[in-house]
Phi, psi and omega in degrees: 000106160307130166270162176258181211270124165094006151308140170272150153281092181284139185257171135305136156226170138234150186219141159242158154269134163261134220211127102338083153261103208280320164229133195277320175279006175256330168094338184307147167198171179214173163300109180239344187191188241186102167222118189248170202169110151304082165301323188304332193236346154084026178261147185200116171219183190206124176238173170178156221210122190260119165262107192313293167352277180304346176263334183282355192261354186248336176199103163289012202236357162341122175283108188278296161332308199262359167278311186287304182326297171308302165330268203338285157352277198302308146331260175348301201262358151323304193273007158065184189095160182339322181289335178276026164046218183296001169221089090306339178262019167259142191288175196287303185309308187312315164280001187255350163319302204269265194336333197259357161255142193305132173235183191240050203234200163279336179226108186218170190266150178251182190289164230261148146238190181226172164189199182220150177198122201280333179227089174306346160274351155311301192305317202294303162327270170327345177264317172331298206293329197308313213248336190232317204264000000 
């Protein structure tokens, strides 16, 4: 299969939702992020967006601070770099691997899908407005 000249070139990706569960024995949750991953581009990035409103309307007594923290944290070590701490020298699948397997916490990931996409930080923008905001 040729490409032709101005076809675009779609990758494989993958993505989770970072999820909020705010009391953990309740099982309640919401949308809080985004994590995507690429091979083909050698990308792992993470966006995330809190909406206070739904976690105090799910626990008023929610540690809000130590949730945007844990967001942030799930940025950071996606995008790998000065912000990913002790895995910064790990490749982007390995960290978007390690975020993306199930825990049991307030902030954790939901399952892996897949899709095809020619700018995986394009995709990565578009799934935040699409799955969380």
């Amino acid at each position: 299969m040729s490409e032709h000249s101005g076809a675009v070139q779609r990758h494989v990706f993958e993505y989770a939702l970072v999820r909020v569960v705010p009391r953990v024995e309740r099982g309640e949750m919401f949308n809080a992020g985004v994590m995507v991953y690429c091979r083909a581009k050698s990308y792992a990035a993470a966006l995330t967006h809190l909406d206070e409103a739904k976690l105090l309307a799910l626990d008023p007594q929610a540690d809000v601070v130590g949730v945007r923290a844990a967001l942030h944290a799930v940025e950071g070590l996606c995008g790998g770099g000065g912000a990913a701490g002790q895995a910064a020298g790990d490749d982007p699948g390995r960290r978007f691997r390690w975020l993306s397997a199930p825990r049991s916490a307030v902030v954790q990931p939901g399952p892996v899908h897949t899709g095809l996409t020619a700018d995986p930080q394009a995709e990565l923008a578009r799934l935040l407005d699409v799955l969380v905001r």
